[in-house]
N, C-alpha and C positions, 0 to 999 in steps of 0.2 A: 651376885647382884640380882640374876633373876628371882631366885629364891625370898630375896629381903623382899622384893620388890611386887611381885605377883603371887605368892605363898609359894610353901615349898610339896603344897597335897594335890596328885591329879585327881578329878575328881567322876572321870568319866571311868566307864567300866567296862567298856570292851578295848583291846588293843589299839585297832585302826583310830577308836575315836582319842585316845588316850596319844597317840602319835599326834595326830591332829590337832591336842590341845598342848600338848609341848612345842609343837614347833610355832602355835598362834603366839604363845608366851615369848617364843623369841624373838619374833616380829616385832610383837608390842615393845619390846626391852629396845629392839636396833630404832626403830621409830622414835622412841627416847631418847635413845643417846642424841639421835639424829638432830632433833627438836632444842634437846640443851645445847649440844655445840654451833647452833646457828645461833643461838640466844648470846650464846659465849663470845660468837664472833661478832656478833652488835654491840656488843659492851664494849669491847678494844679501842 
């Protein structure tokens, strides 16, 4: 899902920063989910 979602290329070139941007992408992704299933739970 991250992959669809944020691409699947790091684009940063050293290691630390490359951890760094993997783990912001999964943030962003759980923030996601977080945002639709509140949305989800307004609709019910």
């Amino acid at each position: 899902m991250i992959k669809a979602k944020f691409g699947s290329y790091v684009r940063s070139r050293t290691l630390t920063a490359q951890i760094n941007e993997v783990l912001a992408k999964v943030l962003c992704h759980n923030l996601c989910c977080l945002v639709q299933a509140s949305y989800e739970g307004l609709a019910a």
